[in-house]
DSSP file (Angstrom, degrees, kcal/mol; ACC not computed):
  #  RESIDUE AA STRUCTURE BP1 BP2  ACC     N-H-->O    O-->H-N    N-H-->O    O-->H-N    TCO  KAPPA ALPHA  PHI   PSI    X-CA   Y-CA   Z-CA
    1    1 A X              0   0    0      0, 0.0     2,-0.1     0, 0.0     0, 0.0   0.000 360.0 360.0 360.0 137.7    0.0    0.0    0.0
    2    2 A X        -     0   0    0      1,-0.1     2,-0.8     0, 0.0     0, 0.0  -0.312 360.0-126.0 -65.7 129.9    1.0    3.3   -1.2
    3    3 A X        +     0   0    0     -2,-0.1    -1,-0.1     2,-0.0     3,-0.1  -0.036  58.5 160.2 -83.4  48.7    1.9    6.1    1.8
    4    4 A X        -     0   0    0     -2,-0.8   111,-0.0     1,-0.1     2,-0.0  -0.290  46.8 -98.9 -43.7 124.0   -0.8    8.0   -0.2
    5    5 A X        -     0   0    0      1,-0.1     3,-0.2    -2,-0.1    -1,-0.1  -0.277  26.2-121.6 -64.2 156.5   -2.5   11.2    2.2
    6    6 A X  S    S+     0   0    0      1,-0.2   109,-0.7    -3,-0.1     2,-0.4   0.807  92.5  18.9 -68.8  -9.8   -5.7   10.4    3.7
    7    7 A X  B     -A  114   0A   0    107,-0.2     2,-0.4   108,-0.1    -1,-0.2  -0.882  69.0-172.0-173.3 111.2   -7.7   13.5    2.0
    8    8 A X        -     0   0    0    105,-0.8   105,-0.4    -2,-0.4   106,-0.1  -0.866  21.2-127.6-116.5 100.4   -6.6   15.1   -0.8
    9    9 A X        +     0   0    0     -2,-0.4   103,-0.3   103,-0.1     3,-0.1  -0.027  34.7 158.2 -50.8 115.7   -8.0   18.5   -2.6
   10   10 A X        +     0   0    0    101,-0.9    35,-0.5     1,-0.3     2,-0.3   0.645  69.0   6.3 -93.3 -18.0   -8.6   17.9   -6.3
   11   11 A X  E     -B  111   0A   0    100,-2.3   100,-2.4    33,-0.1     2,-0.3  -0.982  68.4-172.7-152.0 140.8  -11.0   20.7   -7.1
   12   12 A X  E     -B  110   0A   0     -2,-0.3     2,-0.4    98,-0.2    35,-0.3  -0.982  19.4-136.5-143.8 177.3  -12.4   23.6   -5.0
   13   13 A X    >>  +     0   0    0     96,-2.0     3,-2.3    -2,-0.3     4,-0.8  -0.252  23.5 167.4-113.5  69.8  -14.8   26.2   -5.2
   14   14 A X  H 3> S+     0   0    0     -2,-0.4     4,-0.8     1,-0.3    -1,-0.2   0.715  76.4  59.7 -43.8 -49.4  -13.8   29.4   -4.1
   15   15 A X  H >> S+     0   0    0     -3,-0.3     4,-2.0     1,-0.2     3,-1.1   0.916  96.5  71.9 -47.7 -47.0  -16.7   31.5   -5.5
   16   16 A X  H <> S+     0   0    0     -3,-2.3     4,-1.5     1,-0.3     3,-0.4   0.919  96.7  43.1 -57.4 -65.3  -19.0   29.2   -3.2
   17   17 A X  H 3< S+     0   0    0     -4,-0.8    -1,-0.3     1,-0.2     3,-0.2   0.860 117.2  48.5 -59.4 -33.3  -18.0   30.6    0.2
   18   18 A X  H << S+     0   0    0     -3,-1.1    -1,-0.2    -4,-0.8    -2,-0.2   0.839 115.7  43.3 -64.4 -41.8  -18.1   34.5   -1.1
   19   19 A X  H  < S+     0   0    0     -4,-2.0   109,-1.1    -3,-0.4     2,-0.3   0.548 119.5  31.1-117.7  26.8  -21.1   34.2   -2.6
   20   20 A X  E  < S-C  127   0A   0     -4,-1.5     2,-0.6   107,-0.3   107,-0.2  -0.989  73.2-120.2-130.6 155.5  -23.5   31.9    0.3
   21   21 A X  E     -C  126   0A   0    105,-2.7   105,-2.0    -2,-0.3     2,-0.7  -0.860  39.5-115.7 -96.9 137.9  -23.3   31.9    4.0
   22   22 A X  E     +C  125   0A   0     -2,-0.6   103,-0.3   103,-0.2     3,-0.1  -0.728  41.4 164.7 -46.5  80.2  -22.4   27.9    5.1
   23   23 A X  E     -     0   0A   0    101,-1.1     2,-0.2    -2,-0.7   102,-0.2   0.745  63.9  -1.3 -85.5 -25.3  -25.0   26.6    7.0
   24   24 A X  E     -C  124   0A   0    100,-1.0   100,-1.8     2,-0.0     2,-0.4  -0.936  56.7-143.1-148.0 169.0  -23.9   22.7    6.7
   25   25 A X  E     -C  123   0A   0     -2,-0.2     2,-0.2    98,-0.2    98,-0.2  -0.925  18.7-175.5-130.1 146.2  -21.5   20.7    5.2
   26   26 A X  E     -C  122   0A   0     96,-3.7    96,-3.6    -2,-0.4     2,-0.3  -0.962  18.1-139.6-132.8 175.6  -21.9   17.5    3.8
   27   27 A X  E     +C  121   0A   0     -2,-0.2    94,-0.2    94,-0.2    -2,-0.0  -0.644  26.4 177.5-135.0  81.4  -19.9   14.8    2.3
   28   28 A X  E     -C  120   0A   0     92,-0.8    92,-0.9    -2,-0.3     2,-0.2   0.115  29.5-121.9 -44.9 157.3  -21.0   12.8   -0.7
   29   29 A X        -     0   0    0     57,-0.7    57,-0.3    90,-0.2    91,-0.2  -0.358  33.8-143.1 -69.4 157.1  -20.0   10.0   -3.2
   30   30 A X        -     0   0    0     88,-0.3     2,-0.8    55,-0.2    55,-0.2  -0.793   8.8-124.4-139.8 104.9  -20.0   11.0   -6.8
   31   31 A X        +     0   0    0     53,-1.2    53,-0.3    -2,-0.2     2,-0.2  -0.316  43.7 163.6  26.0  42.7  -20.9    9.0   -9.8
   32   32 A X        -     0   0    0     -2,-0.8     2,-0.2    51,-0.1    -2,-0.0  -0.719  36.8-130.6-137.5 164.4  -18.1    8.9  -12.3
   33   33 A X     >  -     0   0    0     -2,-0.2     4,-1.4     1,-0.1     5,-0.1  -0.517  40.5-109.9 -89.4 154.8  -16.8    7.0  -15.5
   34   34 A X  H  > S+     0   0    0      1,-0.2     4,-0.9    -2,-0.2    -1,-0.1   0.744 119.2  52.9 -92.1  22.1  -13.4    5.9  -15.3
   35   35 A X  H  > S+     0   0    0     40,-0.2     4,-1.6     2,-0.2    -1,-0.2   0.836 112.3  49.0 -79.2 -45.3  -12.0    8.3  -17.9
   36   36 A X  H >> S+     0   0    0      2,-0.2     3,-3.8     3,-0.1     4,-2.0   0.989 107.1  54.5 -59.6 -70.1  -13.7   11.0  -15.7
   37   37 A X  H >X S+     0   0    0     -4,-1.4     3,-4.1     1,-0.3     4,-1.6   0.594 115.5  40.7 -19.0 -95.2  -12.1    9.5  -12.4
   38   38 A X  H 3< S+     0   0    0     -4,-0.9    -1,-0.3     1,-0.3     4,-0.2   0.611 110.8  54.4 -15.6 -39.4   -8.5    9.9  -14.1
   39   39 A X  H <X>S+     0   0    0     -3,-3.8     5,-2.5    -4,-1.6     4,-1.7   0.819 111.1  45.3 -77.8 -21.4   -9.3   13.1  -15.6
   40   40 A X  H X<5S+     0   0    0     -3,-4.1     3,-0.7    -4,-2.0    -2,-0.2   0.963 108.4  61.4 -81.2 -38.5  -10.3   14.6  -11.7
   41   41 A X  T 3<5S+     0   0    0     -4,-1.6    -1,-0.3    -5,-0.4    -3,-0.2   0.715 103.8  50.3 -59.9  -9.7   -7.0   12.9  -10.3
   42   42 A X  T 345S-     0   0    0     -5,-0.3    -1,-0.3    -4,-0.2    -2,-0.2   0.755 119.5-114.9 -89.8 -23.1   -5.4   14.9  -12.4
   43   43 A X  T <<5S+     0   0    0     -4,-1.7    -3,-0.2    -3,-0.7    -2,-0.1   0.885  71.1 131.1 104.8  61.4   -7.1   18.4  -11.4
   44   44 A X      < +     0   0    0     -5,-2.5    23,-1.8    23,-0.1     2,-0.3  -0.172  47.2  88.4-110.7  39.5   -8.7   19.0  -14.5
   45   45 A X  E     -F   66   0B   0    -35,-0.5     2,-0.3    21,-0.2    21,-0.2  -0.999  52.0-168.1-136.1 159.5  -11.9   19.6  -13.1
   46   46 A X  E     -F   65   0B   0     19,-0.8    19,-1.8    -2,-0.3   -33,-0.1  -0.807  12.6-165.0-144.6 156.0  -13.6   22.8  -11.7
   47   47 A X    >   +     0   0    0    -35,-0.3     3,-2.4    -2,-0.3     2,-0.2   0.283  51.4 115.9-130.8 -24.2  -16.6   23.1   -9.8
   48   48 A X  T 3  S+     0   0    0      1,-0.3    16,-0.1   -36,-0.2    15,-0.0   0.307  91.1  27.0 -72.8   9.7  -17.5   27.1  -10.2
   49   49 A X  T 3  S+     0   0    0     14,-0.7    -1,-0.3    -2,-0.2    15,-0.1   0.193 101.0 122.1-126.0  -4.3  -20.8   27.0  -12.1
   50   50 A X    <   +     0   0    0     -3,-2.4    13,-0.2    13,-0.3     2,-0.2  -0.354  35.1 165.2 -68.3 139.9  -21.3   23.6  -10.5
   51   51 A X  E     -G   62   0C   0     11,-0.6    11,-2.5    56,-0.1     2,-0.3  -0.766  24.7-133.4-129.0-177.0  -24.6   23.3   -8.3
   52   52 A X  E     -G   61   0C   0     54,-1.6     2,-0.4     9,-0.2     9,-0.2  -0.967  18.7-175.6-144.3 139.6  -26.4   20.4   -6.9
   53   53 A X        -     0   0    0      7,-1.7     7,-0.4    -2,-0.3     2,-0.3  -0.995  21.3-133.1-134.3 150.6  -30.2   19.4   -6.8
   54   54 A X        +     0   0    0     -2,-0.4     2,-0.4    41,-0.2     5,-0.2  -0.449  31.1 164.7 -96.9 122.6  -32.6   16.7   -5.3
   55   55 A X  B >   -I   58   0D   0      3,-4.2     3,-1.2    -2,-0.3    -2,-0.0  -0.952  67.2  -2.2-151.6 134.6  -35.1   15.3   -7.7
   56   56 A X  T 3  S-     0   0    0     -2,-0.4    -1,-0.2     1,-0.2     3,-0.1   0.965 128.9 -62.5  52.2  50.0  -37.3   12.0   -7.2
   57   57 A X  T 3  S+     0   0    0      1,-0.2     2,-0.2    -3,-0.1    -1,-0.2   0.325 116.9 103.4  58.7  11.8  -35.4   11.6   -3.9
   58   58 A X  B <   -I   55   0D   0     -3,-1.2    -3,-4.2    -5,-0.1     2,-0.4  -0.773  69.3-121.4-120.7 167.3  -32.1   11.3   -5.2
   59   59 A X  E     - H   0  85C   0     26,-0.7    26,-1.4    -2,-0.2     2,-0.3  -0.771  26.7-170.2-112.7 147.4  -29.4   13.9   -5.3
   60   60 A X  E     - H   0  84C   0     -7,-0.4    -7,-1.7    -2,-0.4     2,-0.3  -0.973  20.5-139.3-152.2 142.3  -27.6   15.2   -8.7
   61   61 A X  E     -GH  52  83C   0     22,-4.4    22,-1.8    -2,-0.3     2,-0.3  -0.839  21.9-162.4 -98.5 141.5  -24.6   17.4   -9.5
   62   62 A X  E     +G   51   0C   0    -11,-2.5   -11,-0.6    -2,-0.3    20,-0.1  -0.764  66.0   4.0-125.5 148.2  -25.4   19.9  -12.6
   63   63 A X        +     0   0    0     17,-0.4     2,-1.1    -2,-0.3   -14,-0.7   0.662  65.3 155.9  27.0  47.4  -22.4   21.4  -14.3
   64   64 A X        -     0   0    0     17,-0.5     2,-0.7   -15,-0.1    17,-0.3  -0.843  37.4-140.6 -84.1 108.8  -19.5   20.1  -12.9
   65   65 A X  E     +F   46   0B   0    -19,-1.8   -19,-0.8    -2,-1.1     2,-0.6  -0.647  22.8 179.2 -82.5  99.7  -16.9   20.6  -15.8
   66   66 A X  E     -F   45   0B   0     13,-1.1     2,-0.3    -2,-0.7   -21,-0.2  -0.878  31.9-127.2-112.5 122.1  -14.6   17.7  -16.0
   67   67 A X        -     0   0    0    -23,-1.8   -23,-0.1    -2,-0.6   -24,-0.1  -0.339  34.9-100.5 -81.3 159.3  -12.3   18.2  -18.6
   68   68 A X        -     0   0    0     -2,-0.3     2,-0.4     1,-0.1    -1,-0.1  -0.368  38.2-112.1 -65.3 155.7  -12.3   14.8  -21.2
   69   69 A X    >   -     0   0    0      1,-0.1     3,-0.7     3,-0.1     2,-0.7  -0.385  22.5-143.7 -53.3  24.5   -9.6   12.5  -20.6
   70   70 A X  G >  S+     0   0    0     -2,-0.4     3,-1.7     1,-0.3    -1,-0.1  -0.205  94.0  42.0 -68.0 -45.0   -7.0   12.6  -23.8
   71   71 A X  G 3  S+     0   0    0     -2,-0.7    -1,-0.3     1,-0.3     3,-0.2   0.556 116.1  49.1 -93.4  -1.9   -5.8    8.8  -24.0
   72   72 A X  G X  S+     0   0    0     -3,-0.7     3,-1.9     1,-0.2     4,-0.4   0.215  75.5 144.8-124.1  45.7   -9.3    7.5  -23.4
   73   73 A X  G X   +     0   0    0     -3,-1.7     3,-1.0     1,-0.3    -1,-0.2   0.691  66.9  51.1 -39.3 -49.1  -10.7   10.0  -26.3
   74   74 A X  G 3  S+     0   0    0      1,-0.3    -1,-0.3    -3,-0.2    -2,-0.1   0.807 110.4  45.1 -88.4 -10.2  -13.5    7.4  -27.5
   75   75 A X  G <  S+     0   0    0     -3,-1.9    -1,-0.3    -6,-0.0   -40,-0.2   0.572  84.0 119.3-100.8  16.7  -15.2    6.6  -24.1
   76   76 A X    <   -     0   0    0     -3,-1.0     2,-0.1    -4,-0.4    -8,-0.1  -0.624  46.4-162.2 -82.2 140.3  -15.4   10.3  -22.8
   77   77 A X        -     0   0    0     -2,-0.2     2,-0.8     1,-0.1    -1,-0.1  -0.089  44.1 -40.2-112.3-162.1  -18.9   11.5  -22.2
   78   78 A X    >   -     0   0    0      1,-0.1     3,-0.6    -2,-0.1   -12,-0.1  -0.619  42.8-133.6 -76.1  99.9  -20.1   14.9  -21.8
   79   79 A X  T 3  S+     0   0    0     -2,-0.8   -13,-1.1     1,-0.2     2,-0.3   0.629 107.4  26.1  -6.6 -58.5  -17.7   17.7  -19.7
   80   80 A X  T 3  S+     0   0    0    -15,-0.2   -17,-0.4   -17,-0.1    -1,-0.2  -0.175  77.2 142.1-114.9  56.2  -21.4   18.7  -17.8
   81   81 A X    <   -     0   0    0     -3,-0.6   -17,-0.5    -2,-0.3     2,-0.3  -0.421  63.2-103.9 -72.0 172.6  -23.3   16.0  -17.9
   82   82 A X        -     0   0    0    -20,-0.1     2,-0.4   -19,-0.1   -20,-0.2  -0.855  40.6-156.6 -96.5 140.5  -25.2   15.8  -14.4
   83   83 A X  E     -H   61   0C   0    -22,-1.8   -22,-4.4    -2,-0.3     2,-0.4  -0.927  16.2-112.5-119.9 146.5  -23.7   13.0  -11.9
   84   84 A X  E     -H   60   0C   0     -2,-0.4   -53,-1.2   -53,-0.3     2,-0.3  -0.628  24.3-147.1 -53.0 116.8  -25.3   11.3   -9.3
   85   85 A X  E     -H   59   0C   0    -26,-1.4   -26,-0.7    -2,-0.4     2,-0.6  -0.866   9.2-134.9 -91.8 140.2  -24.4   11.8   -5.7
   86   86 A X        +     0   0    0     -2,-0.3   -57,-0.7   -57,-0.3     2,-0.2  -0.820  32.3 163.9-104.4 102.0  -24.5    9.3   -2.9
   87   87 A X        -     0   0    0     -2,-0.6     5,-0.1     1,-0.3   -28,-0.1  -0.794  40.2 -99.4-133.7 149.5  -25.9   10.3    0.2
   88   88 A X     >  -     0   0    0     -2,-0.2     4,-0.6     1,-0.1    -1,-0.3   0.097  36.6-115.6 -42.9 160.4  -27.3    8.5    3.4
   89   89 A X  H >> S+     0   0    0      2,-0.2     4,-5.2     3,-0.1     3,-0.9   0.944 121.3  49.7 -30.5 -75.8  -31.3    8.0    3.7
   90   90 A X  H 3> S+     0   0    0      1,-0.2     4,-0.9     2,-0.2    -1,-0.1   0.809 109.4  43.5 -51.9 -38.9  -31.0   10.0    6.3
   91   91 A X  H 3> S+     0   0    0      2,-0.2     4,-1.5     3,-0.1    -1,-0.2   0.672 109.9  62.9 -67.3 -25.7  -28.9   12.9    4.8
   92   92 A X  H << S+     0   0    0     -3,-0.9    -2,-0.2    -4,-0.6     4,-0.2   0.867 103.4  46.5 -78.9 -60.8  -31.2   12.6    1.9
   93   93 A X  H  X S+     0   0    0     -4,-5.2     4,-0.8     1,-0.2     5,-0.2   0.657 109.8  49.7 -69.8 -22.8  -34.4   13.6    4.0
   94   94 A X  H  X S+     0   0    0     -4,-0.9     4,-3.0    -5,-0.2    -2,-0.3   0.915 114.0  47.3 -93.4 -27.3  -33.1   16.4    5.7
   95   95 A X  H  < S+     0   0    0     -4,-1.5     4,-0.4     2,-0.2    -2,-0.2   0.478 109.9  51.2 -51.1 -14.0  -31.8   17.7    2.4
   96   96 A X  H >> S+     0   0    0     -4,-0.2     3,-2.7     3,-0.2     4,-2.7   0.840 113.8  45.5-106.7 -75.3  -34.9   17.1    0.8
   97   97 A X  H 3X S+     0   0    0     -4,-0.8     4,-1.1     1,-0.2    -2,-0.2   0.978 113.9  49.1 -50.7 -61.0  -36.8   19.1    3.8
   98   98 A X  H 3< S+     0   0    0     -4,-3.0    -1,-0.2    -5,-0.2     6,-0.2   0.704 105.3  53.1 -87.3   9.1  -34.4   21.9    3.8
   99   99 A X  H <4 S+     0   0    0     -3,-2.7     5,-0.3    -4,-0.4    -2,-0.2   0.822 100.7  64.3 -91.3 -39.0  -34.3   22.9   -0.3
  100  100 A X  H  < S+     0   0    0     -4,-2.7     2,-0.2    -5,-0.1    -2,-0.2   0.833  84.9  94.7 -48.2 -26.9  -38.1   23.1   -0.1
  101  101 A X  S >< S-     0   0    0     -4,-1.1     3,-1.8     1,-0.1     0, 0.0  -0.435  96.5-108.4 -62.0 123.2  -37.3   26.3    2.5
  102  102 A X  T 3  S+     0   0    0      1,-0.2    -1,-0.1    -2,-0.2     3,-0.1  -0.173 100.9  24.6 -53.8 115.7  -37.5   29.3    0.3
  103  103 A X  T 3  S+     0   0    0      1,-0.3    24,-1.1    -4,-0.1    -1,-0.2   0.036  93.9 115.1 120.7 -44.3  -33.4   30.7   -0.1
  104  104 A X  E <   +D  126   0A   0     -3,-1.8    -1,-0.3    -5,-0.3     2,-0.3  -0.329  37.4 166.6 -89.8 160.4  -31.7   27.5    0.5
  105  105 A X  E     -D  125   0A   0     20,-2.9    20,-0.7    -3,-0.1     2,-0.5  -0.803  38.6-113.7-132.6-165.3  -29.7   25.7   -2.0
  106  106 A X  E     -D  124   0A   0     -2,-0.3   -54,-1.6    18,-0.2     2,-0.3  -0.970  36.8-166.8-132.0 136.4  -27.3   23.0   -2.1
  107  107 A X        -     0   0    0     16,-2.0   -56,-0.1    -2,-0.5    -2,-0.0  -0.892  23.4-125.8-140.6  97.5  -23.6   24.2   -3.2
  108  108 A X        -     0   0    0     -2,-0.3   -92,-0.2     1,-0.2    14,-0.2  -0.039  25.6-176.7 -18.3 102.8  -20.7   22.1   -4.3
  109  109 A X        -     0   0    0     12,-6.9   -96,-2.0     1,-0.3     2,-0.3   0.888  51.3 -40.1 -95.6 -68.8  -18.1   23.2   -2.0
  110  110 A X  E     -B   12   0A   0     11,-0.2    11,-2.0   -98,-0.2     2,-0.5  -0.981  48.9-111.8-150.3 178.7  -14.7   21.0   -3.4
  111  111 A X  E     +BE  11 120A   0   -100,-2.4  -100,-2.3    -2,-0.3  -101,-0.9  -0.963  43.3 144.0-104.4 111.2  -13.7   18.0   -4.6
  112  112 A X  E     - E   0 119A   0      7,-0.8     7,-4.0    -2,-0.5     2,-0.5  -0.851  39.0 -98.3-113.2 174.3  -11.3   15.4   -2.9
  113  113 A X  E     + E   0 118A   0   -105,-0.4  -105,-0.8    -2,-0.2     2,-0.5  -0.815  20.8 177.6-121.0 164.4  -10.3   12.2   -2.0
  114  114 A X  E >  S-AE   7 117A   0      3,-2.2     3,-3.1    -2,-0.5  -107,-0.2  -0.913  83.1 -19.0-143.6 142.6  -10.9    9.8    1.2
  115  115 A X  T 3  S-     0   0    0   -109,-0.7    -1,-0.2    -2,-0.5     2,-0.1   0.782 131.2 -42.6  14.4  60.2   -9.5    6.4    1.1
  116  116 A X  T 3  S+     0   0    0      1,-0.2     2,-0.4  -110,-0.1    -1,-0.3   0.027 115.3 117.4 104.0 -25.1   -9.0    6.2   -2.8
  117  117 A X  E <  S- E   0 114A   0     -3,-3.1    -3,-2.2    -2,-0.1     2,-0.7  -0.835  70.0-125.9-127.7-178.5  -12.0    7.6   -3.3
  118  118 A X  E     + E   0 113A   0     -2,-0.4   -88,-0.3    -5,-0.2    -5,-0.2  -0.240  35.4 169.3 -61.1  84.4  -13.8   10.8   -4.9
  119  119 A X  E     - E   0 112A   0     -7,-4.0    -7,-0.8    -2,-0.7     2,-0.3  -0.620  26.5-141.9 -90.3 158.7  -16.6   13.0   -2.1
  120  120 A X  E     -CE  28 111A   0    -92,-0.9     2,-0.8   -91,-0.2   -92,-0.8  -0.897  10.1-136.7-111.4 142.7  -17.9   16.1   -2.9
  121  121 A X  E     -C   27   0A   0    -11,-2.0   -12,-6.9    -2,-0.3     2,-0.3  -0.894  30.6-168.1-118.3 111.6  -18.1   18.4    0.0
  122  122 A X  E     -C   26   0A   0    -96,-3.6   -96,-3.7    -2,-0.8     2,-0.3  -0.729  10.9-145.7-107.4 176.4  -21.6   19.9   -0.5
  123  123 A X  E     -C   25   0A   0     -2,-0.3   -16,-2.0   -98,-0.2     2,-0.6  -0.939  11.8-142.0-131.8 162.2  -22.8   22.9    1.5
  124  124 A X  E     +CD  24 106A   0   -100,-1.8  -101,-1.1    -2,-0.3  -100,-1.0  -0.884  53.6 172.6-114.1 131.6  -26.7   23.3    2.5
  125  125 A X  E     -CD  22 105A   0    -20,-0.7   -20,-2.9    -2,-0.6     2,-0.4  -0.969  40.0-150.7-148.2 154.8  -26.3   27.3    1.8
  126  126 A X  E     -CD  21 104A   0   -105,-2.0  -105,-2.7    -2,-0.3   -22,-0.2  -0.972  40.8 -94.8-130.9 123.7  -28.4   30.4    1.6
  127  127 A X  E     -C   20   0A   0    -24,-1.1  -107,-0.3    -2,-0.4     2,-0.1  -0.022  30.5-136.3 -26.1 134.2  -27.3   33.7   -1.1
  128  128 A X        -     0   0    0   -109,-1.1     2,-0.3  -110,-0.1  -110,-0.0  -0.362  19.3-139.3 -80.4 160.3  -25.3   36.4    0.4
  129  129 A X    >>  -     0   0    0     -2,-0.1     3,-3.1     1,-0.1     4,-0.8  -0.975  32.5 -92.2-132.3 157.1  -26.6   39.8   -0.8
  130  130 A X  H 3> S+     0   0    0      1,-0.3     4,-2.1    -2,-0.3     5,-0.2   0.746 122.8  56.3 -69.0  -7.5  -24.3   42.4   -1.6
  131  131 A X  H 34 S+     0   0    0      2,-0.2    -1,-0.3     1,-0.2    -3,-0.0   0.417 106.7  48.9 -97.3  23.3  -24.2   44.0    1.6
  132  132 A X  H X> S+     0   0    0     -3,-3.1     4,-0.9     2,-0.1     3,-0.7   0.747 113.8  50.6 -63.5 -53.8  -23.1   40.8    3.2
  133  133 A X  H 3X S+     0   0    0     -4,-0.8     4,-1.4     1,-0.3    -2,-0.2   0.708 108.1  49.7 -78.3 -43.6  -20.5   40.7    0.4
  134  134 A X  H 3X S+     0   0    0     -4,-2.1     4,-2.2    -5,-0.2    -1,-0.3   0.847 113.0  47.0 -64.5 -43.7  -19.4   44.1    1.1
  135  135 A X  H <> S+     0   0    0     -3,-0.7     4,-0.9     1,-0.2    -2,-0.2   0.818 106.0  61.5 -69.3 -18.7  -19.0   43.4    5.2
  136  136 A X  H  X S+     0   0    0     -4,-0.9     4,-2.3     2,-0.2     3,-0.4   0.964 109.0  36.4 -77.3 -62.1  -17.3   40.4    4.2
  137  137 A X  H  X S+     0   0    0     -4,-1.4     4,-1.1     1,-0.3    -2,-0.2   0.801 116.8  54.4 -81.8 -31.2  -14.4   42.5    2.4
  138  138 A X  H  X S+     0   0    0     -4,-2.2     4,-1.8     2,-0.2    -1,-0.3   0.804 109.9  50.6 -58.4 -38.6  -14.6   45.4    5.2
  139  139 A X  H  X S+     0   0    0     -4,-0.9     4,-3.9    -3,-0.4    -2,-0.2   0.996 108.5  48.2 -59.3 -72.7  -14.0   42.5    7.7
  140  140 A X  H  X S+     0   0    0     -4,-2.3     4,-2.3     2,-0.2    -2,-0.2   0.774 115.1  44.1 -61.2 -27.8  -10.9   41.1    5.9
  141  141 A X  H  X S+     0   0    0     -4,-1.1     4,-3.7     2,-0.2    -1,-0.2   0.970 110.8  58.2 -39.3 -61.4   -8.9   44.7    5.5
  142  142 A X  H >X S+     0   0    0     -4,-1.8     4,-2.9     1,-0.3     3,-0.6   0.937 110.4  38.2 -49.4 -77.9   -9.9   45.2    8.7
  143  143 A X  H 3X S+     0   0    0     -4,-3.9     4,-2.5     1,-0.2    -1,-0.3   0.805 114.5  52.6  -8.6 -76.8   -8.1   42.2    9.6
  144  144 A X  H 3X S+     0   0    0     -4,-2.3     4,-2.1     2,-0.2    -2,-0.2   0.805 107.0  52.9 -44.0 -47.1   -5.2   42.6    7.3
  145  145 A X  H XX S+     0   0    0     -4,-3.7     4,-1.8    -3,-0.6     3,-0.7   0.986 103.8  58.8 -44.9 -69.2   -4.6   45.9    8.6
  146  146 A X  H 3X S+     0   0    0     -4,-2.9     4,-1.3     1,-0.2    -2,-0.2   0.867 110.7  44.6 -18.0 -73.7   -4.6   44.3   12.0
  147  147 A X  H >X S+     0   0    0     -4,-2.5     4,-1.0     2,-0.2     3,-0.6   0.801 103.4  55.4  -7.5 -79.6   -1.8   42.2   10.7
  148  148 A X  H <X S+     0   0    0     -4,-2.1     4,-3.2    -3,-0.7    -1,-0.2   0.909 106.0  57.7 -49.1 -51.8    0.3   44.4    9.2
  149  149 A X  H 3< S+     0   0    0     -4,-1.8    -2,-0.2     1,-0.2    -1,-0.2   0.754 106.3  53.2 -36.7 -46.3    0.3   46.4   12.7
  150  150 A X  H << S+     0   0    0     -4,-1.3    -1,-0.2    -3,-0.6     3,-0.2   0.670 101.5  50.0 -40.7 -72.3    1.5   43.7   14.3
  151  151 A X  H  < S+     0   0    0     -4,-1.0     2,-0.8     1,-0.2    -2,-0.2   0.938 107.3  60.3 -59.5 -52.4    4.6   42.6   12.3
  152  152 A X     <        0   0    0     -4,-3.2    -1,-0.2     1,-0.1    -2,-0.1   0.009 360.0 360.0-100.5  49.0    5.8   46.1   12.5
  153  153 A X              0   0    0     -2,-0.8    -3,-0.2    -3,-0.2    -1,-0.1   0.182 360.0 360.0  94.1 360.0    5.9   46.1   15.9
């Protein structure tokens, strides 16, 4: 056995956390072909228009860009096809229960891996509005300034 790390980022989504506030995290299975698998271990794939939604009780990722594989050119499917996520019963139902609440969505947060294989780290999220977005950036200055102050003594 390889001295492989236990959890490893392959994709993340930085827009997600700037534009919703976090309300849960969860951590899914994904659905993949094995040209896609190969193509995400190499960190060709990006997550920043990807979203995810529950229909007929099961959970799907929409527009998850995976770029095609080059050596396995004739079995590569579509870049955004929708994939399947695999989530408990139980995870299933409260997800279910909390996209019907007006606001919430479900938001691909990044892609890694856990013992060999590929979660998606979704987030139960609600939109930020720009004068969240705006405290958010007043906040981090603020900070930084702090910082700076710091070092030089």
């Amino acid at each position: 056995m390889t001295d492989a790390p236990e959890q490893r980022t392959l994709a993340r989504n930085r827009k997600a956390l700037h534009e919703y506030h976090v309300l849960e995290r969860f951590e899914a299975g994904i659905v993949l072909a094995g040209p896609e698998v190969k193509s995400i271990r190499q960190g060709k794939a990006s997550l920043t228009e990807a979203f995810a939604r529950i229909e007929n009780g099961e959970a799907w990722l929409y527009d998850m860009h995976v770029t095609p594989y080059d050596p396995a050119n004739r079995w590569n499917l579509d870049p955004t096809r929708r994939r399947k996520l695999l989530l408990s019963k139980r995870e299933l139902r409260k997800l279910i229960g909390a996209t019907q609440e007006k606001g919430l969505t479900l938001v691909p947060l990044d892609l890694h891996t856990r013992r060999g294989h590929i979660k998606v780290e979704l987030a139960l999220a609600r939109g930020k509005k720009v004068h969240d977005k705006r405290e958010d950036v007043k906040k981090r200055d603020a900070e930084r300034e702090i910082r700076r102050a710091m070092r030089r003594g």
